[in-house]
N, C-alpha and C positions, 0 to 999 in steps of 0.2 A: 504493500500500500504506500510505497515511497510516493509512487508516485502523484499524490495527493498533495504533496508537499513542493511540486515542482514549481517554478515560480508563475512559471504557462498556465497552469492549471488551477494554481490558487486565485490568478487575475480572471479567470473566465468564472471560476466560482466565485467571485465577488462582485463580477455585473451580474449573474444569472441569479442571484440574492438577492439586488440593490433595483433590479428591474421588477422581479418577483412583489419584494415589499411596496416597490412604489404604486403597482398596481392595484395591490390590496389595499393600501393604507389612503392612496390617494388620488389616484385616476377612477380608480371606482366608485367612488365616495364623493368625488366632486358630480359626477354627470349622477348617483344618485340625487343631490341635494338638486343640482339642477331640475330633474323629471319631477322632483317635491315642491320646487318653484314654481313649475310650469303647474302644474297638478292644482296648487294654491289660487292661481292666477286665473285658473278656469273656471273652478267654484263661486268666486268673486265674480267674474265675470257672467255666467250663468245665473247666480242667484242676483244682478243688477236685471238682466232681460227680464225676470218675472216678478220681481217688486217693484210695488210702486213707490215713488219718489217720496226721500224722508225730508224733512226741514233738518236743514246742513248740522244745527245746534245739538240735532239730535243723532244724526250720525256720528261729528265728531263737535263735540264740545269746546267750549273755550278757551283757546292754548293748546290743544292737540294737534297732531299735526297726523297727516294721512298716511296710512302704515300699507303693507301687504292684507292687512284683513281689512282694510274700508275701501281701499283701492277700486277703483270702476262702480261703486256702489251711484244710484242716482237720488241725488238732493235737489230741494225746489230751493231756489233764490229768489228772494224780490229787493229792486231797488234800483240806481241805475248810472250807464256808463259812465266810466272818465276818458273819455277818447283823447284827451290834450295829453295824457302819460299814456299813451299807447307805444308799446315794444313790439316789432318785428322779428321772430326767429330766424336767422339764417344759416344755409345750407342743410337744409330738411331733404330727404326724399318722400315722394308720397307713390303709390303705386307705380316706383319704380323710376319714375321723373322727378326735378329739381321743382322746389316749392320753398315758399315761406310760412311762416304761420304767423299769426294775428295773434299777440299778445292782447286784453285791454282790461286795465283795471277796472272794478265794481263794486259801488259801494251800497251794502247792501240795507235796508230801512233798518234795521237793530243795528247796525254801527260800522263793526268792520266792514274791510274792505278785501275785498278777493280777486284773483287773477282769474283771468276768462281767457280759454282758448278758442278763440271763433270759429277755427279755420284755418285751412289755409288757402293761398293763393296761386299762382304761377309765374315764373320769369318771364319777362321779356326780353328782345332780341339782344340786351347788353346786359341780361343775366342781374338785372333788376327789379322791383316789386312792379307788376302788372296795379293798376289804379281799382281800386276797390270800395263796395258802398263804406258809409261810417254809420257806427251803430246807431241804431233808432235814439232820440232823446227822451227826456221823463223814465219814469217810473216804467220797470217792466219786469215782468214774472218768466224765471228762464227755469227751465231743469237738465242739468249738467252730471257728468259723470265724474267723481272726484278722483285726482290723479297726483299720484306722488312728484315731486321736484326731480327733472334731473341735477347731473352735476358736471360742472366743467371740471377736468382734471388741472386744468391749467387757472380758472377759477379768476377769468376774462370778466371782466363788467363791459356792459353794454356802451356804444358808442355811434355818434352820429357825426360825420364829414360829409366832404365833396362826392366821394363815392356811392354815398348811400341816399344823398340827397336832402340830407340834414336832418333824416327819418333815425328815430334810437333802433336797433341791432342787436341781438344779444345772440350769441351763439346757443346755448341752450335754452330749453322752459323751465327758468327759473325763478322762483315768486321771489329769492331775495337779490338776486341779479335787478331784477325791473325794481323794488322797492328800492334799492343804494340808486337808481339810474332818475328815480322819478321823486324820492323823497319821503315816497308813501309808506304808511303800517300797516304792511301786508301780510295776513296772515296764509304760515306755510302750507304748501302745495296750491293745484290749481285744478281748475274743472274746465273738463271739454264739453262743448256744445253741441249735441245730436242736431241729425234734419226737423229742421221745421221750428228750431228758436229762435227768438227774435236776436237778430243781429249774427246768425250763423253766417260762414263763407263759405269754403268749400269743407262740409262736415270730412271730420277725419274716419278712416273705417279705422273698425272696432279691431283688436289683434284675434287671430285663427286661434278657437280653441281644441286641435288637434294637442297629441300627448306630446308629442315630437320623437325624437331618436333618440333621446337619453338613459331609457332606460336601456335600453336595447347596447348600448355605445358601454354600460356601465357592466353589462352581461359580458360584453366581449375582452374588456380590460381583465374583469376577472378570469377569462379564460386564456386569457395571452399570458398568465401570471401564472398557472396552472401548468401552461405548456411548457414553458420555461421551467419549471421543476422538473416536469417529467423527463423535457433532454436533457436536462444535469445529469438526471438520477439514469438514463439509458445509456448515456456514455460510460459514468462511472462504474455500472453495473458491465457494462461491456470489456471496461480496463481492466477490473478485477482479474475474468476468465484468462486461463490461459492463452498468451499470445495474443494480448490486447487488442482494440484494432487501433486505439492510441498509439501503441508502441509498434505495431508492424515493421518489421525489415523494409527500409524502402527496394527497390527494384534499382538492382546495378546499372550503373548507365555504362555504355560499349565505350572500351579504351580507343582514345582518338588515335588516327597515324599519324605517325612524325612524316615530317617533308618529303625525306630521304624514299621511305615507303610510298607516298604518292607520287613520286616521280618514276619510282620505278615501275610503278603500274603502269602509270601513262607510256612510259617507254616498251613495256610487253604489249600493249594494246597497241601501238605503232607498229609491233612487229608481227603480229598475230600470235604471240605465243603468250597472251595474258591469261591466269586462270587465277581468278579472285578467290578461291578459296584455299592454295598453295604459296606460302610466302617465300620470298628468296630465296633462294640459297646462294652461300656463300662465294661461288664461282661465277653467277650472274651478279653480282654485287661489284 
């Protein structure tokens, strides 16, 4: 069993461990939590299509903020726009095309004030906001689906130049992004607007609630993790037996001819008397 100890063998046996464990411990284990995300995200979503609309207070109360379980839930708002702090999202894709979306703050008759996703829009031919209604005025009664903040990794505040046309920009949908940009006390997360609300644009579709490949992705780590044992364990079981197939004799390679012998051949083959399987002798030398 020396050869357990070779240095070849102990380095193949510490990636075939190191691959092993990572699958088990952590390629598995992420795409399960993932299938548990998606899983979460469906239920929420499903149970917003068949209740009806709560008043926001009583979804999420005062100073909460929208988690994975209130998430797509639908709340009625009443109250009405601030279109002068309106933020445009940009570099959105929506069904696969370039889009903006329609920030616009709302301040709703009990006090706060909340982010409303209208919609979105389309580029025009310089990759700018195509021109779009502004929301109704007065008082209006909306029902929205509540949606967690994203987040900028880079954690960019919204900005308005020459390029954008002196319009505010924010690269993500984020309520405290537009509040630093606008001044406002905005309370976290925001709500999208279905068809048919007052002051909708182009309504966002809802995300596919299919399971996705997760689980399935999390089946197969643990199986790549599995196989990898079992070629450790077939080689090593293989090395054991007599005349390893580790250690195998390699196959001799044929002694090469010195110069001397290839020119002697060429010179019998010139004279017809080569015979390739009799070498020299000393008097033809």
């Amino acid at each position: 069993m020396r050869f357990l100890l070779r240095p070849g063998w102990l380095a193949l046996t510490v990636v075939v461990f190191a691959f092993a464990v990572c699958c088990f411990t952590l390629l598995s284990p992420w795409q399960f939590s993932r299938n548990a995300e998606r899983e979460a995200q469906n239920a929420a979503l499903h149970a917003s299509f068949t209740a009806s609309p709560a008043p926001l207070a009583q979804v999420l109360p005062p100073g909460t903020a929208p988690d994975q379980r209130t998430e797509w839930h639908l709340v009625s708002l009443t109250g009405s726009y601030l279109p002068a702090a309106e933020v445009v999202a940009r570099l959105r894709t929506v069904q696969g095309e370039g889009a903006f979306e329609v920030l616009t703050p709302f301040r709703t008759t009990d006090g706060p004030v909340v982010l409303v996703d209208r919609g979105y829009v389309r580029l025009d031919d310089k990759s700018g906001v195509l021109p779009y209604p502004a929301p109704p005025p007065g008082t209006v009664q909306l029902t929205a689906r509540v949606r967690v903040n994203e987040t900028d990794p880079k954690n960019r505040d919204a900005f308005a130049d020459a390029s954008t046309g002196g319009r505010l920009q924010s690269y993500v949908v984020d309520s405290r992004v537009v509040a630093r940009a606008t001044k406002l006390d905005i309370r976290p997360g925001y709500f999208q607007l279905d068809v048919g609300q007052p002051g909708v644009l182009g309504a966002l579709p809802l995300p596919q609630t299919d399971s996705g490949p997760f689980f399935s992705y999390a089946l197969q780590w643990i199986a790549f993790g599995v196989m990898a044992l079992l070629g450790w364990l077939y080689f090593t079981v293989r090395e054991l037996m007599p005349g390893g197939a580790l250690t195998a004799p390699k196959a001799e390679r044929p002694r090469r001819k010195s110069v001397a012998e290839i020119l002697a051949e060429d010179e019998k083959a010139e004279r017809g008397t080569f015979t390739p399987t009799s070498p020299a002798s000393p008097a033809e030398r």
